[in-house]
C-alpha positions in Angstrom: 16.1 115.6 -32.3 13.4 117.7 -30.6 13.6 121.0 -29.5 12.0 123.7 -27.2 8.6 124.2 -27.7 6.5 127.3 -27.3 2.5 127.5 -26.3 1.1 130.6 -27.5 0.0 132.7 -24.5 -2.4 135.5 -24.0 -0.7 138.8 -22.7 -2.5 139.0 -19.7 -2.2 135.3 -18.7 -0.3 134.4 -16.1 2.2 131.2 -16.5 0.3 129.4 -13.9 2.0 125.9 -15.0 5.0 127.1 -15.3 5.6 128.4 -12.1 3.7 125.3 -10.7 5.8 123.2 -12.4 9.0 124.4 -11.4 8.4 124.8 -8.0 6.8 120.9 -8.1 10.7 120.2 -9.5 12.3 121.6 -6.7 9.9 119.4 -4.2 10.9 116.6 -6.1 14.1 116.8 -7.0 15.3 114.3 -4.3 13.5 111.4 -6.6 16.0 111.8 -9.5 18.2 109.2 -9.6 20.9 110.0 -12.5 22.1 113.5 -14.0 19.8 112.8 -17.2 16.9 112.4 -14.8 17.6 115.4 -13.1 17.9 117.3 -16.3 15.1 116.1 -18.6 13.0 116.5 -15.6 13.8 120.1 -15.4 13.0 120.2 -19.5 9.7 118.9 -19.5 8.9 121.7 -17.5 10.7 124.2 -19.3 9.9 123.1 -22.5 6.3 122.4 -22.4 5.3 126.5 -21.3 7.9 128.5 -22.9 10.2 128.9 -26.1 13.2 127.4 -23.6 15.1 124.1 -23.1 17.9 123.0 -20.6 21.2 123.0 -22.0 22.9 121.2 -18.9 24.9 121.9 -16.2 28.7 122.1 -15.4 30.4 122.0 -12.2 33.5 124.7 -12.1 37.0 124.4 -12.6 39.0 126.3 -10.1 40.7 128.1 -13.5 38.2 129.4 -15.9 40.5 128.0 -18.6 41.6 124.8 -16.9 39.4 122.2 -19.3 41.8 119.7 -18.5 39.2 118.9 -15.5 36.3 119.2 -17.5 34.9 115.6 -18.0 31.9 114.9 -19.7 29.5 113.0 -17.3 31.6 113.9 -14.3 31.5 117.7 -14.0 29.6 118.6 -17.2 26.0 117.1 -17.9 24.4 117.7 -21.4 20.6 117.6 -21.8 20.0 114.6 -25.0 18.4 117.7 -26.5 21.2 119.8 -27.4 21.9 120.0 -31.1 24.3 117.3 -32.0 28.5 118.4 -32.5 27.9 122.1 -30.5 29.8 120.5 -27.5 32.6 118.8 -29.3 33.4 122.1 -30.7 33.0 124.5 -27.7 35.4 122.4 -26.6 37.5 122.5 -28.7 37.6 126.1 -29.1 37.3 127.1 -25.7 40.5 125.5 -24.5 42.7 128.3 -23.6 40.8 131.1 -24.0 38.3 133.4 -21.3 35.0 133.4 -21.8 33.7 136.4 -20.8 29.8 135.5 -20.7 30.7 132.4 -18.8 33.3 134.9 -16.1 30.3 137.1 -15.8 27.3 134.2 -14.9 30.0 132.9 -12.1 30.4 136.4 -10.9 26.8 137.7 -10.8 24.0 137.6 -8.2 21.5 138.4 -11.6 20.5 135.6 -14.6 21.0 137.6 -17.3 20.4 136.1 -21.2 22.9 135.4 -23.6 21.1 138.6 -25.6 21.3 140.8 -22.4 25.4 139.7 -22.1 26.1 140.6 -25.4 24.9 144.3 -24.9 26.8 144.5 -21.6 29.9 143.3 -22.9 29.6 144.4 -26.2 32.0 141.7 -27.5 33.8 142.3 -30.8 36.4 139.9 -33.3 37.1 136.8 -31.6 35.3 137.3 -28.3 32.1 136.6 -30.4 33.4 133.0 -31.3 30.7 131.6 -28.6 27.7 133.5 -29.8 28.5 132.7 -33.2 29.1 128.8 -32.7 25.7 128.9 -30.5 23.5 130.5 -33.9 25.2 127.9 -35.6 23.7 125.3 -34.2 20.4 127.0 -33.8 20.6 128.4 -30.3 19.5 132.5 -30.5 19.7 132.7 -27.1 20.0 131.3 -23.8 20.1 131.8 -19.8 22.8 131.0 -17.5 22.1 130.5 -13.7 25.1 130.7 -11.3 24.9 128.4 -8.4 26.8 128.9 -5.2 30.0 129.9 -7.4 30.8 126.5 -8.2 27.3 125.6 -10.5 26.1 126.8 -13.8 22.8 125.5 -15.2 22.0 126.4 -18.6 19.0 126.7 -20.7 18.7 127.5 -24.7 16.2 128.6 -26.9 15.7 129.4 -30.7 14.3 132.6 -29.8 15.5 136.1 -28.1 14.5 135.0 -24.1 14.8 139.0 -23.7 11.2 140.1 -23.3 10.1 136.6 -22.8 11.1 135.7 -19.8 9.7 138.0 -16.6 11.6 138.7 -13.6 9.3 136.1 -11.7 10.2 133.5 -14.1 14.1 134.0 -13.4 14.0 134.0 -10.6 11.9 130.6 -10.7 14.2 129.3 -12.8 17.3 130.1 -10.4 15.8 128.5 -7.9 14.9 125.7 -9.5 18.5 125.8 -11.0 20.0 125.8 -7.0 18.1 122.2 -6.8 19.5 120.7 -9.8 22.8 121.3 -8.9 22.6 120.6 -5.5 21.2 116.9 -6.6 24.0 116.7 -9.2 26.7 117.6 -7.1 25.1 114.5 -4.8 25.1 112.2 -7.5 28.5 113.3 -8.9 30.4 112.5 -5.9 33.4 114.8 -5.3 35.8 115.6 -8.3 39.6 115.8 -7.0 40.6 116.3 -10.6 39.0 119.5 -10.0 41.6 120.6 -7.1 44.5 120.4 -9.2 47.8 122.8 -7.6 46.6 125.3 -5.6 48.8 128.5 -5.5 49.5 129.4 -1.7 49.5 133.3 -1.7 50.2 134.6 1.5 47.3 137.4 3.2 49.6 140.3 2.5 49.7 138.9 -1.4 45.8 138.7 -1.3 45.5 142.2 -0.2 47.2 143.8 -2.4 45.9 142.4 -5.8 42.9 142.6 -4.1 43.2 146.3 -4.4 45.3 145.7 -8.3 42.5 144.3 -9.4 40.3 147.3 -8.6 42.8 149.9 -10.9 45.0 151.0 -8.1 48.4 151.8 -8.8 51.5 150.9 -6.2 51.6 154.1 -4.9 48.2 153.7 -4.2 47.9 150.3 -2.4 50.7 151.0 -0.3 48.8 153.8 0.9 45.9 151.6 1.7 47.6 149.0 3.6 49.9 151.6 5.4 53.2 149.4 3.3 55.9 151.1 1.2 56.0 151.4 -2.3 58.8 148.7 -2.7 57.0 145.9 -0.4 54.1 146.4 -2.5 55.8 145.8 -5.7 57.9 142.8 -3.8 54.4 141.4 -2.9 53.1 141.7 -6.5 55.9 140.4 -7.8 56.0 136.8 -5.5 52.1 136.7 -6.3 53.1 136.9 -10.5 55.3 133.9 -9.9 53.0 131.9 -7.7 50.4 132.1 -10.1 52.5 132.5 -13.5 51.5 135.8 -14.4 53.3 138.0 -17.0 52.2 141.1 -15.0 50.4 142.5 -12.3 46.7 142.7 -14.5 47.4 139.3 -15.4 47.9 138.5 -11.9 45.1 140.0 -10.3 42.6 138.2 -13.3 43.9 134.5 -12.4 43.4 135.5 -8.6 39.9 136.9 -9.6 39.3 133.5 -11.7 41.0 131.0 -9.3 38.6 132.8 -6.6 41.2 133.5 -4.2 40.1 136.9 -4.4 36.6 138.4 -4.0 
């Protein structure tokens, strides 16, 4: 099993064949004809200038914790690189639980490493089961790229990516990133697995755990939306059902992670 590589470069050189490399990808990415293509193309390039390997790629689920539509090779594609057994057991222990690093890549404009997460979210007990499982197997760190809220491409590395990879190169890699999963999401076909029930939440229902989900008490969002205190809680209460929420926070999260809300 191979793994990323690192060339030693001087400070003040630029990563000339790098950049060139990615931005050849993107030109090219057309030519791929299967997800592995379209992957360990995106690797070689990767892997050959910098400490950093693709991990793979994963189309969405409408619920961040609906693994149910998760199929290997349908809507997640693994790079042969990655260290043998990690997926079988994220899987396994991801099922049913939120994964705050993964909530935050589908919700952010910015690439930010696995390191950079961590000292965001400053996770703690059990919310560290991911990061731990990753050293595990070898991966320090990593970078998750976001793709038109529906994409994530993925890249690992043994080392802390934190002061290793420039803006310029993010920004490369995003891009780069965008064309991978465009060409997957061609070669995967649509996914109606994916779809699943769909809650139908009326406008009035949207608006107001649009505003829940900011802090705002009842008293608060009927102000807002010019509503009394009692339709509010009415309309909170129909939306808890819809989506089987035990309360209004827990509402306004599976709203937030079904994207019905922005």
């Amino acid at each position: 099993m191979s793994s990323p590589r690192s060339v030693r470069q001087k400070p003040h050189e630029p990563l000339t064949d790098f950049h060139a490399g990615l931005l050849d990808y993107a030109s090219r990415v057309d030519a791929w004809r299967t997800p592995a293509e379209v992957l360990d193309a995106l690797h070689t390039v990767t892997a050959c200038s910098l400490p950093l390997g693709v991990l793979g790629a994963a189309r969405f689920p409408l619920k961040a914790t609906d693994w149910k539509s998760v199929r290997l090779g349908k809507s997640v594609f693994l790079h042969k690189d990655v260290p043998s057994g990690w997926w079988e057991e994220y899987t396994a222990l991801a099922r049913n639980r939120f994964t705050p690093a993964l909530f935050l890549a589908r919700s952010s404009l910015a690439s930010f490493t696995w390191t950079e997460t961590k000292r965001m979210l400053e996770p703690i007990g059990i919310d560290r089961w991911s990061d731990e499982l990753a050293l595990k197997y070898g991966m320090r760190d990593g970078l998750a790229c976001p793709v038109g809220g529906r994409w994530l491409v993925a890249f690992w590395s043994r080392r802390d990516l934190s002061n290793i990879l420039t803006p310029a190169s993010r920004i490369l890699l995003q891009t780069a990133s965008s064309f991978a999963a465009q060409r997957l999401e061609q070669l995967a076909g649509a996914d109606i697995n994916r779809i699943g029930p769909h809650p139908r939440l009326t406008p009035r229902e949207l608006a107001v755990l649009r505003l829940v989900s900011t802090g705002r008490q009842a008293s608060e969002v009927a102000r807002a939306l010019a509503l009394g205190e009692e339709t509010v809680r009415s309309h909170i209460k129909k939306a808890q059902l819809k989506l089987g929420a035990r309360n209004r926070a827990h509402a306004a999260c599976e709203a937030l992670r079904q994207n019905l809300i922005p």
